[in-house]
LOLOZA-948425 format. One record per residue (C-alpha): x, y, z. Coordinates in steps of 0.001 Angstrom, whole numbers, padded with zeros to 6 digits, always signed. Example, Ala and Ser with C-alpha at 12.3 -4.5 7.8 and 13.67 -1.06 7.14 Angstrom:
% residues 2
+012300-004500+007800+013670-001060+007140
END
This chain:
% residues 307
+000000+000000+000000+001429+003360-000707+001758+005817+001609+001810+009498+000707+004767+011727+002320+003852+015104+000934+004990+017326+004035+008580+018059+002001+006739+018774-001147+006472+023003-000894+008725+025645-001623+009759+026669-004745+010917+024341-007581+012567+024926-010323+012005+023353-013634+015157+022799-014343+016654+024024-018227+018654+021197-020030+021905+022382-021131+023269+020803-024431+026557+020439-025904+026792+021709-029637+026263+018160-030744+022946+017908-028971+024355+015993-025676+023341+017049-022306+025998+018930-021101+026552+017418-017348+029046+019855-016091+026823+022875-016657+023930+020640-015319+025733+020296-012400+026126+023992-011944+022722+024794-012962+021803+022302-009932+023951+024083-007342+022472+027515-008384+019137+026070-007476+019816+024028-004616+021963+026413-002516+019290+029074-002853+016827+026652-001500+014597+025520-003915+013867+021484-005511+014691+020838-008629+012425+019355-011682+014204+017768-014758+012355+017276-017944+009782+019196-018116+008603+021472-020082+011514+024239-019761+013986+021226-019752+012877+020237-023084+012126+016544-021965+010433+015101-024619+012919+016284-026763+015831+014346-025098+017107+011169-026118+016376+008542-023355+020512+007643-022666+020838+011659-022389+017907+011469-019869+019427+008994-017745+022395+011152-017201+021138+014210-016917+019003+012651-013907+022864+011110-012157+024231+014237-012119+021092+015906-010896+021098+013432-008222+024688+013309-007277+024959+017307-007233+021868+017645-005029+022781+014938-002783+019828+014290-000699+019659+018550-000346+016372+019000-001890+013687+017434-003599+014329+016129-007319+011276+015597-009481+011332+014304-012708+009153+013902-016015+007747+011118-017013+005340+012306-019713+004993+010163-022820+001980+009046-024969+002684+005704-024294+001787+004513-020765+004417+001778-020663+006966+004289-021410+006117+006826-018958+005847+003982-016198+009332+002143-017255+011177+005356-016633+009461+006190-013485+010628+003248-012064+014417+004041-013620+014552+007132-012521+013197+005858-009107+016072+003758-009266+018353+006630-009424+017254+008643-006820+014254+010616-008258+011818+011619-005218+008785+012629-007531+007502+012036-010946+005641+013873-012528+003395+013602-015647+000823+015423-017605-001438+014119-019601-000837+012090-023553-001205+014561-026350-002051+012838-029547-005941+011943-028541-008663+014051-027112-009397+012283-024107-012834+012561-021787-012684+012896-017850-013328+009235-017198-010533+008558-019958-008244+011036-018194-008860+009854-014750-008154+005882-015604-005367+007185-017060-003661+008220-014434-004818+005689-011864-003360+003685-014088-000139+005495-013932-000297+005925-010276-001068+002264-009892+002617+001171-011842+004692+004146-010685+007210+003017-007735+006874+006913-005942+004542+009955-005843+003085+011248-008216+002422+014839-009533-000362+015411-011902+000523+018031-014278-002119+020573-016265-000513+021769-019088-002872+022904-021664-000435+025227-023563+000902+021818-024759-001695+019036-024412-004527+021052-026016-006580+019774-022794-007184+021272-019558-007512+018475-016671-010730+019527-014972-011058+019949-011330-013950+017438-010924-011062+014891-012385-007865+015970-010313-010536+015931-006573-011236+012295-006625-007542+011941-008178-006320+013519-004896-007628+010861-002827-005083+007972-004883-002483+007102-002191-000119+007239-004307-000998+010956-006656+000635+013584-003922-000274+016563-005764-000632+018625-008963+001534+021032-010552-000804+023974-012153+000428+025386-015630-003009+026974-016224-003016+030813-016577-006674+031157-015243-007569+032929-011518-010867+031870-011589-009719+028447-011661-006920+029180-008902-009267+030381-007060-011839+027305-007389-008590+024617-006549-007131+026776-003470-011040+026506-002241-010456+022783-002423-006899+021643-001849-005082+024327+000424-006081+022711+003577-005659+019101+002853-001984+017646+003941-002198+014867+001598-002329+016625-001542+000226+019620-002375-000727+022643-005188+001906+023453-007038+001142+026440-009713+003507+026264-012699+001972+029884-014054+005062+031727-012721+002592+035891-013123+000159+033578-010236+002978+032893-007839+002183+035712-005001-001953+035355-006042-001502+031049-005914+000892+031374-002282-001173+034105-000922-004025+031898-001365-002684+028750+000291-000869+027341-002656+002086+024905-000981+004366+025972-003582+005408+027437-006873+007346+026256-010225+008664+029247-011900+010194+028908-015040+012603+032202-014055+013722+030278-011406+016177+029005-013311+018012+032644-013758+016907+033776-009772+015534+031444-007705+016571+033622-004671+014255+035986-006213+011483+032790-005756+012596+031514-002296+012578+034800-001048+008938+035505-002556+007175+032130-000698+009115+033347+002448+007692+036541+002608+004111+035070+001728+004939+032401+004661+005721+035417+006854+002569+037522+006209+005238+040663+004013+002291+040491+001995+003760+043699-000055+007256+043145+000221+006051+039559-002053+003967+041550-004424+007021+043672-005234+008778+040602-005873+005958+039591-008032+006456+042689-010272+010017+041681-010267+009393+038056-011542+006924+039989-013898+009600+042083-015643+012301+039327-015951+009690+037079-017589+008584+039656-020231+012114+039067-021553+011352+035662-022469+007710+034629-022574+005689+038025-023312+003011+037141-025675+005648+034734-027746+004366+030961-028523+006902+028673-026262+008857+027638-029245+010504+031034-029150+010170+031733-025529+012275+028497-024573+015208+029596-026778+015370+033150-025288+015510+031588-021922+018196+029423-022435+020302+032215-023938+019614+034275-021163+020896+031196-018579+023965+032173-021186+024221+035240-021042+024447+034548-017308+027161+032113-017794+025684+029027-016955+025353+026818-020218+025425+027121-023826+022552+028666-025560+021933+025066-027556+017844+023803-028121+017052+020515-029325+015028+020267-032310+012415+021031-033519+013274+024247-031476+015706+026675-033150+018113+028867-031325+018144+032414-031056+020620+034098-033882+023481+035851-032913+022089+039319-033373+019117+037961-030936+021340+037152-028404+023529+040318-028365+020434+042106-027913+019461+039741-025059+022705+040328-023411+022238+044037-023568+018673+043680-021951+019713+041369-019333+022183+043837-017885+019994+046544-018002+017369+044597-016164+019744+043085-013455+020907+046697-012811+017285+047536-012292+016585+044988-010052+019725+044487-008381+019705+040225-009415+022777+039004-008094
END
């Protein structure tokens, strides 16, 4: 019988970017510092998701991008990692590798090739749940599944002994609103919103923690934001919100996630931590982007004093 251990599972987490080689490797010894940026400012870590590009990466190249994850964080923090493939037996055979390795959490969202009703949603995932060898996180991700998972699915979801929470990517209040109303006082079952502009809105309303994509440049910035929520500096968080706000405009915007990903990564360059390399079918930015970037980077560091 599984039994859920979700009291670790709050904070901030990062979802982790996967740095590549020119050659379209993962790059382990920027991994490794990418890790220890995270880690020593306090925050978990989450490898292939979305920002990391998962589905993209070659299984090998997933396998040890997860050991040196694991080996840098050394029992620190939390590691989750993604397990998101259409095809159930994938996603369960590397939950149960990566289990092997040291993964705390895995997290998947749903398959994207079929459109899928709530009773063909929710078996799928009790399925997954039933197979996986450690917690799960649901993740709602509609941006790239074309489906948002409905409340009425996640609630009975939440009672699975083995599902210990969901991460949120949905950019929708009312629907923040409707889960905190639900979930923020049960122990068993952690809210994680992925929409980094509903951080302060998602922790000021009992959210257990936040995945911010900016993380990955600040997560100081992040830490520092769910302390000050924790702590009642209800406007010393909000400022950080605008903060967060202004750093992600450099990336996301309005832009599809094709291009925003890209910019991001060249930005964790322009900061010195990897190469700006994407996998396909994402394309880089050009050089001329990334001068540019660099430029606007130093302007807004200067602004807000990053570190």
């Amino acid at each position: 019988m599984f039994m859920k251990k979700t009291d670790s599972i709050r904070g901030v987490v990062v979802p982790m970017v996967t740095p590549f080689t020119q050659e379209g490797d993962v790059d382990t010894t920027a991994a490794v510092h990418i890790t220890e940026h995270i880690v020593s400012a306090g925050a978990s870590v989450f490898v292939l998701g979305t920002t990391g590009e998962g589905p993209s990466i070659h299984p090998t190249e997933r396998i040890r991008l997860i050991e040196a994850v694991i080996e840098q964080t050394d029992g620190r923090k939390l590691v989750f990692a993604g397990i998101s493939d259409d095809c159930l037996d994938v996603s369960i055979q590397q939950a149960r590798q990566y289990a092997e390795l040291g993964v705390d959490l895995v997290v998947a969202h749903l398959p994207r090739y079929f459109p899928l009703t709530d009773n063909e949603m929710t078996q799928y995932f009790l399925t997954l749940a039933d197979h996986v060898p450690v917690p799960l996180i649901l993740y709602n991700m509609p941006i790239t599944t074309k489906m948002s998972l409905p409340l009425g699915v996640i609630e009975p979801l939440s009672r699975h002994p083995n599902i210990a929470g969901i991460k949120d990517s949905e950019n929708d209040r009312n629907r923040l609103s409707d889960s905190m109303k639900q979930w923020k006082g049960r122990q068993d079952f952690r809210h994680l919103t992925g929409c980094t502009a509903l951080s302060h809105a998602a922790l000021s309303q009992g959210a257990h923690g936040i995945v911010p994509s900016p993380g990955n440049l600040t997560p100081s910035l992040y830490c520092q934001l769910y302390d000050a929520v924790q702590k009642g500096r209800f406007e010393e968080a909000k400022q950080m919100q605008t903060c967060s706000d202004d750093m992600t405009a450099m990336f996301f915007g309005n832009r599809p996630l094709c291009h925003s990903l890209p910019i991001l990564k060249a930005l964790m360059h322009a900061r010195e931590f990897c190469d700006p390399h994407v996998l396909p079918p994402l394309l880089p930015v050009t050089g001329q982007q990334l001068s540019t970037i660099k430029t606007q980077l130093s302007a807004l560091e200067s602004m807000l004093h990053i570190p």
